[in-house]
CHARMM-style PDB file with segment names, atoms N, HN, CA, C and O in Angstrom:
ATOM      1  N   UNK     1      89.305 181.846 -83.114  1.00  0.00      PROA
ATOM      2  CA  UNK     1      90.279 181.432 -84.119  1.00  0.00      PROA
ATOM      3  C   UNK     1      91.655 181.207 -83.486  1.00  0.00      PROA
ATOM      4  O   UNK     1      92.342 180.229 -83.779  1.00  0.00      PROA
ATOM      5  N   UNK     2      92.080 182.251 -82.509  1.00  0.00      PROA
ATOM      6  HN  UNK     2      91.522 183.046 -82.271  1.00  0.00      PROA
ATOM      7  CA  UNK     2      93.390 182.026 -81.903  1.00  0.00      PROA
ATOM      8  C   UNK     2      93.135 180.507 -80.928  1.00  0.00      PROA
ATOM      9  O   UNK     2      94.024 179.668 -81.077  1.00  0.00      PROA
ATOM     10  N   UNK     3      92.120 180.181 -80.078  1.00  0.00      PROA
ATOM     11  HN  UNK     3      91.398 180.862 -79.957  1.00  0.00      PROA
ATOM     12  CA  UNK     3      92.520 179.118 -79.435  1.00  0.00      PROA
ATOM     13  C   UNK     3      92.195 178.047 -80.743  1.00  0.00      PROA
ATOM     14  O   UNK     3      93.035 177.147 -80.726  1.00  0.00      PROA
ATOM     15  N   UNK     4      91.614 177.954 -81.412  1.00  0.00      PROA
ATOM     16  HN  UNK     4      90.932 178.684 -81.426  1.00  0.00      PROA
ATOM     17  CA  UNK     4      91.775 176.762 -82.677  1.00  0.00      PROA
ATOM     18  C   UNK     4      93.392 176.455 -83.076  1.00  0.00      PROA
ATOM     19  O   UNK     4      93.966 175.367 -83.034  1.00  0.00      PROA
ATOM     20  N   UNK     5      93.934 177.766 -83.476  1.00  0.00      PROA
ATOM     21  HN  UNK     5      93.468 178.650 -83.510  1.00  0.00      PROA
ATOM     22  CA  UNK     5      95.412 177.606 -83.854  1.00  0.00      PROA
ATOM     23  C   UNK     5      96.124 177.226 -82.301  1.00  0.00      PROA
ATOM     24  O   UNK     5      96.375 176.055 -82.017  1.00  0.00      PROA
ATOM     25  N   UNK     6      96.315 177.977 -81.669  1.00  0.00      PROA
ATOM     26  HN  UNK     6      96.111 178.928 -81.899  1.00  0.00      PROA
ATOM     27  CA  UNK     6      96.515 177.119 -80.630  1.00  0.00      PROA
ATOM     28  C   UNK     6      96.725 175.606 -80.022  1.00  0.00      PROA
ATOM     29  O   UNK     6      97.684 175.014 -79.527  1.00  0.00      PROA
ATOM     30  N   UNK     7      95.651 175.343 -80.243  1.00  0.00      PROA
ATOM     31  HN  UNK     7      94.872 175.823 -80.645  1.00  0.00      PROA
ATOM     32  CA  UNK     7      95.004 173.842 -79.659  1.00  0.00      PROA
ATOM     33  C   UNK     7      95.898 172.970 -81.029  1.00  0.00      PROA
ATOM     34  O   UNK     7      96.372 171.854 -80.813  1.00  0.00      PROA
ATOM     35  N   UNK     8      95.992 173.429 -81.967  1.00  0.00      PROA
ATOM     36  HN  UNK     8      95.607 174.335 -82.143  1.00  0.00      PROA
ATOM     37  CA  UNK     8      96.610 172.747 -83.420  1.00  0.00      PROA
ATOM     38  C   UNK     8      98.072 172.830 -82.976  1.00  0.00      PROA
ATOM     39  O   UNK     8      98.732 171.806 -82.799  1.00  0.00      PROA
ATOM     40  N   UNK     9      98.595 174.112 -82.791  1.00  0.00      PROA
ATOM     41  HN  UNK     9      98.060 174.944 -82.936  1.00  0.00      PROA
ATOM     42  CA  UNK     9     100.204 173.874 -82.106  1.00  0.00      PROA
ATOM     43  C   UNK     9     100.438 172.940 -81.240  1.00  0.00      PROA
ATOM     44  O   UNK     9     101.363 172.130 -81.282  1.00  0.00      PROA
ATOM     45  N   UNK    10      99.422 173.054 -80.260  1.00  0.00      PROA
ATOM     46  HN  UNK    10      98.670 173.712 -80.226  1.00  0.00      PROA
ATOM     47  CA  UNK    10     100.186 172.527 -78.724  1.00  0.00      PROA
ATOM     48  C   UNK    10      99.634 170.801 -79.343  1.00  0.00      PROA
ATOM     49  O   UNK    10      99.916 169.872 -78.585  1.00  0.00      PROA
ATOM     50  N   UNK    11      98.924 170.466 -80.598  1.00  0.00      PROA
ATOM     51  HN  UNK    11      98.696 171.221 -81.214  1.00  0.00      PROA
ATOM     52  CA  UNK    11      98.492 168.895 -80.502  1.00  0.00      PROA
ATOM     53  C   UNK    11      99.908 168.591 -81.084  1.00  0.00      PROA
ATOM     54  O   UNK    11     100.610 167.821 -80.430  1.00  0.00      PROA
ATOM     55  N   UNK    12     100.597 169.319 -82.702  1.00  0.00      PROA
ATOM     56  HN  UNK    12     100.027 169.945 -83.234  1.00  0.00      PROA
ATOM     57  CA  UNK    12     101.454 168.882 -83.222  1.00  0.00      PROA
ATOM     58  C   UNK    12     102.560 168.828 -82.737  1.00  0.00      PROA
ATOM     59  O   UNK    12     103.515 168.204 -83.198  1.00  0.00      PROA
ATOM     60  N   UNK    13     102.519 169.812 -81.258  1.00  0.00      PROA
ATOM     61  HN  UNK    13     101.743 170.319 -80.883  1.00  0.00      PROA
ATOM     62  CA  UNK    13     103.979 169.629 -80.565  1.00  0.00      PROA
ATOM     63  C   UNK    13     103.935 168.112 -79.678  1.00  0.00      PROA
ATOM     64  O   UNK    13     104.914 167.436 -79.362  1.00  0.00      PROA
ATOM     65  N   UNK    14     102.474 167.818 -79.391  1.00  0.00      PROA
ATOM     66  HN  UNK    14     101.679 168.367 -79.648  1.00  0.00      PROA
ATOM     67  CA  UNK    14     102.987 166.529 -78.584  1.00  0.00      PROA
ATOM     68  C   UNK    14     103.156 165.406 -79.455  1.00  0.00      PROA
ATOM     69  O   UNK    14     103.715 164.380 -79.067  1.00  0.00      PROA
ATOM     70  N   UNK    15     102.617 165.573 -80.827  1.00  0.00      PROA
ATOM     71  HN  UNK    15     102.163 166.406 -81.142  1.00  0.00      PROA
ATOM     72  CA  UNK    15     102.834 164.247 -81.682  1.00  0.00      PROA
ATOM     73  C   UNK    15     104.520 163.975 -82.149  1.00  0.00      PROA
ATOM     74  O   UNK    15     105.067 162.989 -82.643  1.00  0.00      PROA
ATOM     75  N   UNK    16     105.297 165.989 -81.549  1.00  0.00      PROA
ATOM     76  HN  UNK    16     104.852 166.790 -81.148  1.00  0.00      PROA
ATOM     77  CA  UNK    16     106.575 165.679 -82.378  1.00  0.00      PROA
ATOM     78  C   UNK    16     107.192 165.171 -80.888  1.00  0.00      PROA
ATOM     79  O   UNK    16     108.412 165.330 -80.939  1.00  0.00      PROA
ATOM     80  N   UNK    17     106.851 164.704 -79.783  1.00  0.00      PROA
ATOM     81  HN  UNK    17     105.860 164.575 -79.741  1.00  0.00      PROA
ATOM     82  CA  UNK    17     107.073 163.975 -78.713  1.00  0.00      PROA
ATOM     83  C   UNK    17     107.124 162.707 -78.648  1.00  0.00      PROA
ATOM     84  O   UNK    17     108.054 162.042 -78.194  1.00  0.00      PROA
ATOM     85  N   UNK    18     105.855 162.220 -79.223  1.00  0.00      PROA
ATOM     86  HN  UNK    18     105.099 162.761 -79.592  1.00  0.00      PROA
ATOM     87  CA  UNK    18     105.215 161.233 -78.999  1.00  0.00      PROA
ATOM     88  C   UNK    18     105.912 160.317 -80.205  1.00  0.00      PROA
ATOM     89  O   UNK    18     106.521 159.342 -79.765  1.00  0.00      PROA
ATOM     90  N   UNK    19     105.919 160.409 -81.084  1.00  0.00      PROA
ATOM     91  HN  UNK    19     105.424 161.201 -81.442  1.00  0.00      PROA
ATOM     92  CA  UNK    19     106.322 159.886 -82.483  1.00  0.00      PROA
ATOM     93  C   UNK    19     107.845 159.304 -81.961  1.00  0.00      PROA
ATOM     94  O   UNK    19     107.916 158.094 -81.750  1.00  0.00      PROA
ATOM     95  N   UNK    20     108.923 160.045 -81.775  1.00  0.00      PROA
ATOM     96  HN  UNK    20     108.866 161.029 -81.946  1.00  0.00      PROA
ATOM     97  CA  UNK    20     109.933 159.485 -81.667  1.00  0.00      PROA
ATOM     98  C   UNK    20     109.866 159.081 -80.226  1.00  0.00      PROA
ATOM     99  O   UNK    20     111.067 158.939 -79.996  1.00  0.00      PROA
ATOM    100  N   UNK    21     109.325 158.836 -79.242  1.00  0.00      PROA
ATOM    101  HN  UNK    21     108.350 158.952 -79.429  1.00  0.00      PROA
ATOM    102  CA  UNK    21     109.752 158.451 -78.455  1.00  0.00      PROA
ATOM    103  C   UNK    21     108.948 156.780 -78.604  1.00  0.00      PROA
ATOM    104  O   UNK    21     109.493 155.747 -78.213  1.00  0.00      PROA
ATOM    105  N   UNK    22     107.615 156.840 -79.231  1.00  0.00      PROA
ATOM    106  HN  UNK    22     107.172 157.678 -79.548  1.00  0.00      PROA
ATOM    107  CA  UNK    22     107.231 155.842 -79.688  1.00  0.00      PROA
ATOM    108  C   UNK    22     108.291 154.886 -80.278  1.00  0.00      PROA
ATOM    109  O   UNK    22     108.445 153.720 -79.914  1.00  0.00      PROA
ATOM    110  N   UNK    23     108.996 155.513 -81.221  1.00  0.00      PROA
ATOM    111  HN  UNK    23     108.871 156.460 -81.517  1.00  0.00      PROA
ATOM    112  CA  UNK    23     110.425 154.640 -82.466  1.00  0.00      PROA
ATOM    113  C   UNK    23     111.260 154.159 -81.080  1.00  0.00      PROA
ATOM    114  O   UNK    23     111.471 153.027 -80.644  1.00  0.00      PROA
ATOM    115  N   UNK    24     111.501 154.990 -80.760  1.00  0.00      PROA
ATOM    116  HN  UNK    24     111.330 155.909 -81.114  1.00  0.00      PROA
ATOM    117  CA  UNK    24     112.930 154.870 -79.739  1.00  0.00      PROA
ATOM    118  C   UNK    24     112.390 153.527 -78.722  1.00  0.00      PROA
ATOM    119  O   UNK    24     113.085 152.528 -78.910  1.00  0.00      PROA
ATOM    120  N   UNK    25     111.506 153.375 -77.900  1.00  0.00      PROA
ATOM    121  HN  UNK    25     110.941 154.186 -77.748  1.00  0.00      PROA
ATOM    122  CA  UNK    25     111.245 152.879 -76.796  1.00  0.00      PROA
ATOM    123  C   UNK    25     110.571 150.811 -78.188  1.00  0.00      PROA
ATOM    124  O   UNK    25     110.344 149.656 -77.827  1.00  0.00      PROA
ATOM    125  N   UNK    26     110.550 151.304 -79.226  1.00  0.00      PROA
ATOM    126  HN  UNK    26     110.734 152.242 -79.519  1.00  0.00      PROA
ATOM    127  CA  UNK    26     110.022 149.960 -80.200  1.00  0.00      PROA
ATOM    128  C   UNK    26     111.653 149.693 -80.489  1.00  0.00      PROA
ATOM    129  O   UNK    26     112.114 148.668 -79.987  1.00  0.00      PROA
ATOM    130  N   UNK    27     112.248 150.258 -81.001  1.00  0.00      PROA
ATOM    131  HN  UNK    27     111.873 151.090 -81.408  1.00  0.00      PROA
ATOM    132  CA  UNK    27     113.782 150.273 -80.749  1.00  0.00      PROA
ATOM    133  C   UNK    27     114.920 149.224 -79.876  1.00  0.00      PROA
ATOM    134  O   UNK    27     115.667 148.254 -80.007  1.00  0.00      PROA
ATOM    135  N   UNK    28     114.360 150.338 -78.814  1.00  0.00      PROA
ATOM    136  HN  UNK    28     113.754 151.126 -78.707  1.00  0.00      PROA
ATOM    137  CA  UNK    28     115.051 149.459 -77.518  1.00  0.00      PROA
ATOM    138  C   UNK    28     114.427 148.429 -77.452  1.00  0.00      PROA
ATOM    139  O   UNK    28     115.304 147.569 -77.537  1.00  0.00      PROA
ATOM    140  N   UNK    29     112.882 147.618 -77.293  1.00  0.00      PROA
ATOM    141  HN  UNK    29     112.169 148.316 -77.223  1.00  0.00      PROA
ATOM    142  CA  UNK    29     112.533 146.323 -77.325  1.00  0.00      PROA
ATOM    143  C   UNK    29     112.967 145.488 -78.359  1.00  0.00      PROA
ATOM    144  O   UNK    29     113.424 144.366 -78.143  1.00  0.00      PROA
ATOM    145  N   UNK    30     112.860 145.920 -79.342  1.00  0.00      PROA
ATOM    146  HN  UNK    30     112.488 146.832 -79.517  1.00  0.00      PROA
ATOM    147  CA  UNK    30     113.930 144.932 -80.511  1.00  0.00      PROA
ATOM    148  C   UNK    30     114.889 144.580 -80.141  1.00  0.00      PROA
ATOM    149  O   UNK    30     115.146 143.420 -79.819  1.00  0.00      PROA
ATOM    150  N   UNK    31     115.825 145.777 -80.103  1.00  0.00      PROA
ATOM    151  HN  UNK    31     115.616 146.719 -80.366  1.00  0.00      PROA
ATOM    152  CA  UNK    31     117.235 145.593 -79.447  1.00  0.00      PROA
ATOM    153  C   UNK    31     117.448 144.420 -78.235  1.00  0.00      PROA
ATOM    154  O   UNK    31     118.198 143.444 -78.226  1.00  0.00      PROA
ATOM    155  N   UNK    32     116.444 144.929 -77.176  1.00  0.00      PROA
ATOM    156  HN  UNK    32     115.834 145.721 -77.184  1.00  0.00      PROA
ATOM    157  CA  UNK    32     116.377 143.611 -75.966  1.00  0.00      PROA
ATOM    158  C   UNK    32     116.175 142.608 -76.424  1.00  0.00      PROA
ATOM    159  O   UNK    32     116.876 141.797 -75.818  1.00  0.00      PROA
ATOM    160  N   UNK    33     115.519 142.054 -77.291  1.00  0.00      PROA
ATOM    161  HN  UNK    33     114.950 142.712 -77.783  1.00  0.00      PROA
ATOM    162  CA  UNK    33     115.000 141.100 -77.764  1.00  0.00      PROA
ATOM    163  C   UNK    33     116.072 140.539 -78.201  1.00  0.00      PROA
ATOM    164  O   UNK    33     116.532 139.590 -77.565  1.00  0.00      PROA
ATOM    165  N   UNK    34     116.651 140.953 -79.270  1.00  0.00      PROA
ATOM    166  HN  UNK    34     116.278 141.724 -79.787  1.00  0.00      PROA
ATOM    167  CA  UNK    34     117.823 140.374 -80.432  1.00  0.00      PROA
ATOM    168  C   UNK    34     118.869 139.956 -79.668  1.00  0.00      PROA
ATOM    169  O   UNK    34     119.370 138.836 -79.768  1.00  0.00      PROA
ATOM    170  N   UNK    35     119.363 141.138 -78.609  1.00  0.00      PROA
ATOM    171  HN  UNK    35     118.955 142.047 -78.528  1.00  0.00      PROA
ATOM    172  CA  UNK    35     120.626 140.298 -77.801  1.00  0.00      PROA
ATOM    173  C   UNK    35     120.219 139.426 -76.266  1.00  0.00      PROA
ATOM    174  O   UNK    35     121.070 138.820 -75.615  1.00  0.00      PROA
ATOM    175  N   UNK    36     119.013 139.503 -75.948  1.00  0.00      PROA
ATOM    176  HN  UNK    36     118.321 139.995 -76.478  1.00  0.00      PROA
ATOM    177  CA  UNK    36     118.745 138.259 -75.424  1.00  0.00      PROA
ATOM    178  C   UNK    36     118.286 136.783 -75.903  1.00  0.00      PROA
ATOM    179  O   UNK    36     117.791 135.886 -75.221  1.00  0.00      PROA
ATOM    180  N   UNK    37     118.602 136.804 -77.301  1.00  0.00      PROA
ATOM    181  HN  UNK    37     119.004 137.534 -77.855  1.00  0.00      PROA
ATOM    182  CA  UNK    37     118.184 135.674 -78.178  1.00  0.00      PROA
ATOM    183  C   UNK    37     119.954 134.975 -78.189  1.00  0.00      PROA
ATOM    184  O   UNK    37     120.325 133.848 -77.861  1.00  0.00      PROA
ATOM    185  N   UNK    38     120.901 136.352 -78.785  1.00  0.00      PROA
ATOM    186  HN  UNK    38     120.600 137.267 -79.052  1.00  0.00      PROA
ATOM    187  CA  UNK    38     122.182 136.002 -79.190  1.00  0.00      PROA
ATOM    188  C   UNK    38     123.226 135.808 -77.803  1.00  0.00      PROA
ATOM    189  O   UNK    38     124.434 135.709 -78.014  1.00  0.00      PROA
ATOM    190  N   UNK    39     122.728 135.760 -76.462  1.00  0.00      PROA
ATOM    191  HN  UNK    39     121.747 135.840 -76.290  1.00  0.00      PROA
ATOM    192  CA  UNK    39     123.070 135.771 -75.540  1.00  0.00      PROA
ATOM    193  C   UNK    39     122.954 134.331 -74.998  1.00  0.00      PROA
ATOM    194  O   UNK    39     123.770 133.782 -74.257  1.00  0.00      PROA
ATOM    195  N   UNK    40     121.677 133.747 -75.540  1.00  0.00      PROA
ATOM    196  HN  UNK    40     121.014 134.193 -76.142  1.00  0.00      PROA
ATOM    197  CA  UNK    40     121.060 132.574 -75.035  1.00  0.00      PROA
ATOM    198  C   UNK    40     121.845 131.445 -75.784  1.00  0.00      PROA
ATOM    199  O   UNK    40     122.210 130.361 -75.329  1.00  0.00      PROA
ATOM    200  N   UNK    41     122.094 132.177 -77.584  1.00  0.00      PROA
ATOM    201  HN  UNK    41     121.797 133.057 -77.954  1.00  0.00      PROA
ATOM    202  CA  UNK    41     123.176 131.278 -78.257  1.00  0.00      PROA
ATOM    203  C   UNK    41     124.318 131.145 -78.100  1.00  0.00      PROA
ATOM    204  O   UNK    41     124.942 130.147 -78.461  1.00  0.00      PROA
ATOM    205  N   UNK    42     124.740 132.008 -77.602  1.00  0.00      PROA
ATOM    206  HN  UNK    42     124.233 132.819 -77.309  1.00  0.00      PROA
ATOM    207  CA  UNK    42     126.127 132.035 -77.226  1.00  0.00      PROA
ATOM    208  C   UNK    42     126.864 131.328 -75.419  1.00  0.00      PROA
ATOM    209  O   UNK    42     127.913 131.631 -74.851  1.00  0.00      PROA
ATOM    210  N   UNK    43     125.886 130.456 -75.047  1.00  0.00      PROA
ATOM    211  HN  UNK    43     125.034 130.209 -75.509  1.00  0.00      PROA
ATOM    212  CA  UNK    43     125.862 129.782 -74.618  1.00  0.00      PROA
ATOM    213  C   UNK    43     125.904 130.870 -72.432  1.00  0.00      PROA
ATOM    214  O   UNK    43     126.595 130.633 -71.441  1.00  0.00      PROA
ATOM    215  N   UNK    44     124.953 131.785 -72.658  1.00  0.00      PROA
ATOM    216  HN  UNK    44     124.392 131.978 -73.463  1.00  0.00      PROA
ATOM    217  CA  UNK    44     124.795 132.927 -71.647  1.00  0.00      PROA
ATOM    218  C   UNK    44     126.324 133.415 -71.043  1.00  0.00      PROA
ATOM    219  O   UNK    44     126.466 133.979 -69.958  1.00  0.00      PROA
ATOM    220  N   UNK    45     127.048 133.192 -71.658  1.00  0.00      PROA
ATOM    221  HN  UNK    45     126.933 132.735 -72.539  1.00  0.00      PROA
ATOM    222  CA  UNK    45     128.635 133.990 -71.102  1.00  0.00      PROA
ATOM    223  C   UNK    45     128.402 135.707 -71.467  1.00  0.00      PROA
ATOM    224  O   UNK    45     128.153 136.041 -72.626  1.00  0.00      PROA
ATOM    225  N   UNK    46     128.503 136.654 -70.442  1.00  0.00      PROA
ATOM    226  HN  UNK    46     128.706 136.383 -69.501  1.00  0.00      PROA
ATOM    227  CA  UNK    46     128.401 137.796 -70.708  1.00  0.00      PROA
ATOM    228  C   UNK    46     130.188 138.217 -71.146  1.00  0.00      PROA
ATOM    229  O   UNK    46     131.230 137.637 -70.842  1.00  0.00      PROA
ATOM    230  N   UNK    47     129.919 139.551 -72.026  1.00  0.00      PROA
ATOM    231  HN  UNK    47     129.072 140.022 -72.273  1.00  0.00      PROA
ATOM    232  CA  UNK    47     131.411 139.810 -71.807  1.00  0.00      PROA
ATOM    233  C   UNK    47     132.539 140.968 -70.719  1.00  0.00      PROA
ATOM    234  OT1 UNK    47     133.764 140.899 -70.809  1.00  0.00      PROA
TER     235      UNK     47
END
């Protein structure tokens, strides 16, 4: 019973890993995305 609970902690601790770093890293590709679109319109002048 203890390694069942166990094995249930240590899964929900990597999903509370996994979850936001999933958001974060979909995030940042949007982000890349959007200002290499508005970069391309703006005729590629960085500031």
């Amino acid at each position: 019973m203890f390694l069942i609970v166990m094995m249930t902690f240590f899964a929900v601790l990597a999903l509370d890993i996994n979850v936001p770093a999933t958001v974060l890293t979909a995030m940042a590709a949007v982000n890349s995305v959007i200002l290499a679109r508005t970069d391309k319109q703006a005729g590629g002048e960085t500031a």
